[in-house]
C-alpha positions in Angstrom: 1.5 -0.6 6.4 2.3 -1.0 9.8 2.4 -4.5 11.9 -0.8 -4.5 13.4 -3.0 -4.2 10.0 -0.5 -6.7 8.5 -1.6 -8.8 10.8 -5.5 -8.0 10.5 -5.6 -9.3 7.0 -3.4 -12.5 7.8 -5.8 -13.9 10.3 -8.8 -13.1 7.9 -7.0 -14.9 4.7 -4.7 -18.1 5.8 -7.9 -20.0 6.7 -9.5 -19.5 3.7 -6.6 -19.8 1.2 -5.9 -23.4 2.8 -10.1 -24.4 3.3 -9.9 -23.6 -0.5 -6.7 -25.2 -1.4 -8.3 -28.7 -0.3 -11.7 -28.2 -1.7 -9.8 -27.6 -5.1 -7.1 -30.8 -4.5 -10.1 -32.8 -5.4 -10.0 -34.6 -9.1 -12.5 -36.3 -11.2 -11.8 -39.2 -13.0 -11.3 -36.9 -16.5 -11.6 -40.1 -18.9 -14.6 -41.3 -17.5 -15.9 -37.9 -17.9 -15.4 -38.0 -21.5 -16.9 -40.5 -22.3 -20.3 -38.9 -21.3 -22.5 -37.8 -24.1 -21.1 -34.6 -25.8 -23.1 -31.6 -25.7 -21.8 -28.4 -26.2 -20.1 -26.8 -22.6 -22.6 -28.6 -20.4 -21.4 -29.7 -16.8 -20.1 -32.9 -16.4 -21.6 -32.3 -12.8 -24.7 -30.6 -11.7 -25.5 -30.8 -8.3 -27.9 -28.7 -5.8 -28.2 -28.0 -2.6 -24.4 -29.2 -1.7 -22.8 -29.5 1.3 -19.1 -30.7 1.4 -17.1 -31.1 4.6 -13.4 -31.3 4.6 -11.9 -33.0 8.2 -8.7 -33.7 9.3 -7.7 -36.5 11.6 -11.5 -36.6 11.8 -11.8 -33.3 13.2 -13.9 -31.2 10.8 -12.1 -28.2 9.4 -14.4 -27.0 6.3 -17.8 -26.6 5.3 -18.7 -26.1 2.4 -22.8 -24.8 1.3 -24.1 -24.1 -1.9 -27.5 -24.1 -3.7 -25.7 -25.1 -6.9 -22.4 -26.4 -8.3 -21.6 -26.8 -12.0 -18.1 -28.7 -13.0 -17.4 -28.5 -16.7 -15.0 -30.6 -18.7 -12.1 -28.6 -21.1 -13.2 -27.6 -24.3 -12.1 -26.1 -27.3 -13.4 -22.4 -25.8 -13.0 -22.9 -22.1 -11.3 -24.4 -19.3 -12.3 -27.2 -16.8 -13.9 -25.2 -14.0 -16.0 -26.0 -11.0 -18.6 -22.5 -10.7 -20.9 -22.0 -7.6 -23.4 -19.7 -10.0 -26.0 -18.6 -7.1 -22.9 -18.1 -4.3 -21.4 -20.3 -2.1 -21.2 -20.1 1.9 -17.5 -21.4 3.5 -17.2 -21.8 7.2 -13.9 -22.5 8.4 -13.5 -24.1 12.3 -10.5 -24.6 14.5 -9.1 -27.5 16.1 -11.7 -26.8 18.8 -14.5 -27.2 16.3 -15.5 -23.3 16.9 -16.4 -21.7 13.8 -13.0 -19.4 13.1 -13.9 -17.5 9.9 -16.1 -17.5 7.1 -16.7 -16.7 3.8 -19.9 -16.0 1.5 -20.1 -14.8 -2.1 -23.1 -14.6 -4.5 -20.7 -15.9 -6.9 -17.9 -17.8 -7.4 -15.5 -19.9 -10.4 -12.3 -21.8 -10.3 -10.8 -22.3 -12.8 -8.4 -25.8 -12.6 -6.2 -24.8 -15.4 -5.0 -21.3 -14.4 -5.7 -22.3 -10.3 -7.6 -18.6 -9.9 -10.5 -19.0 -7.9 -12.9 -16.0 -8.2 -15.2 -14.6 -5.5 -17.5 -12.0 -7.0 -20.9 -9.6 -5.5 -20.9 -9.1 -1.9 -18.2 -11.0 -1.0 -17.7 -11.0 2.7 -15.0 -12.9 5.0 -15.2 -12.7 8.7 -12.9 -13.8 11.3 -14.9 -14.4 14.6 -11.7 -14.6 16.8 -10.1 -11.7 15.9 -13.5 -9.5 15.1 -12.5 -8.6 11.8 -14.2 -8.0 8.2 -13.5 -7.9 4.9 -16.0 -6.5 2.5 -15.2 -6.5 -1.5 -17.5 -6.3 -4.6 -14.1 -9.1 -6.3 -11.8 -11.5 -4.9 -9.3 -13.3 -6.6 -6.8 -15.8 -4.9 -4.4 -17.0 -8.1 -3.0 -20.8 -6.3 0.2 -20.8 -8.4 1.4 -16.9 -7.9 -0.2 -17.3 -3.8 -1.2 -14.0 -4.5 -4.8 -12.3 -3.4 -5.8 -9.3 -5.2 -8.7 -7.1 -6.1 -9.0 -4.3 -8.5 -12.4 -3.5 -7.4 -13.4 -1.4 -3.8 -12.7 -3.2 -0.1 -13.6 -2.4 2.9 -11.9 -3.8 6.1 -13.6 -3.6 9.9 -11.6 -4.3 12.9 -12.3 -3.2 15.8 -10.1 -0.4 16.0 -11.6 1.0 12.8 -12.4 0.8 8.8 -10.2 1.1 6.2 -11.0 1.3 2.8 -9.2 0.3 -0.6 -10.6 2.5 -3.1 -9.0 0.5 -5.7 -8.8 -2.9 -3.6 -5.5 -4.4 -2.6 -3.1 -7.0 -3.8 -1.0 -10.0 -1.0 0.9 -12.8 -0.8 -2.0 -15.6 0.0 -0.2 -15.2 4.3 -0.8 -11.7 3.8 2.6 -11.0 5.1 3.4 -8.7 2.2 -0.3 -6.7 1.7 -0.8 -3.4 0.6 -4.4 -1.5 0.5 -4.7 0.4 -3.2 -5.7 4.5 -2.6 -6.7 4.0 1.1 -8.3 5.7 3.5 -10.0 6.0 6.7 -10.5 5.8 10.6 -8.8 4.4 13.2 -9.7 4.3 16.8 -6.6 6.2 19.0 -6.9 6.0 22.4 -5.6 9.2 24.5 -3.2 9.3 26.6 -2.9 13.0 27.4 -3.6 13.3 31.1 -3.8 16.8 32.1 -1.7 18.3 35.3 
């Protein structure tokens, strides 16, 4: 893939792979969890209409939007998780406070055992400053491999085209290393023929 798409999908990813590498640094307290009342793979948090922000040095960096999050303890038949089950909306900003990126999903899981966080239906990531799109039915961004993958279709926009993954694409979590699976499409070349 040459240097220029390389570089497409790197300024779409690296701000979300860190906004979500702090929203998923956060604990809870797991023994005072337990010692809620035990019923069968209910949350140990149920919140709605959530809106997190993540700043650093005071400057805000992430926000965070969601109509509901559930965060279950471990069990004998699953692992702790923190799941976003009507979508969640990410909006990444720069040190100038301008929105840089974002990201929606109609659904989303992490799972804080394995460190895989899921995005699933319509998942969508824009980068503002460098006019680019990502479209993807599956996102999955594994925190211990730093790898980004999907096995389902994508569909990438920049400005000098689309490109699509007919069987998604699999990175490193800089996109440095990327490759698009069965690709295709159009890309805008500009002509320099000039006529004598």
């Amino acid at each position: 893939m040459d240097k220029k798409l390389r570089f497409v999908f790197r300024s779409i990813a690296i701000p979300v792979v860190l906004g979500f590498a702090m929203l998923f640094s956060c604990e809870n307290d797991i023994a005072k969890v337990r010692e809620l009342p035990d019923v069968e793979d209910a949350p140990a948090v149920y919140a709605t209409n959530i809106v997190t922000i993540y700043s650093d040095s005071a400057v805000v960096r992430l926000k965070i939007t969601a109509p509901e999050l559930l965060e279950f303890i471990e069990t004998e038949d699953h692992p702790p998780r923190i799941e976003f089950p009507k979508g969640l909306k990410a909006v990444f900003y720069n040190k100038g406070q301008g929105i840089e990126s974002t990201l929606e999903a109609e659904y989303a899981i992490y799972d804080k055992k394995e460190k895989i966080f899921t995005a699933r239906n319509n998942v969508v990531v824009k980068n503002f400053a460098e006019k680019q799109e990502l479209y993807a039915e599956y996102l999955l961004w594994n925190e211990e491999t730093e790898m980004i993958s999907s096995d389902k279709f994508v569909k990438i926009v920049t400005e000098d085209g689309v490109t699509y993954g007919e069987n998604g694409f699999i990175s490193d979590q800089n996109f440095t290393d990327f490759r698009i699976l069965n690709s295709r499409g159009t890309l805008k070349v500009e002509d320099d023929f000039n006529e004598k």
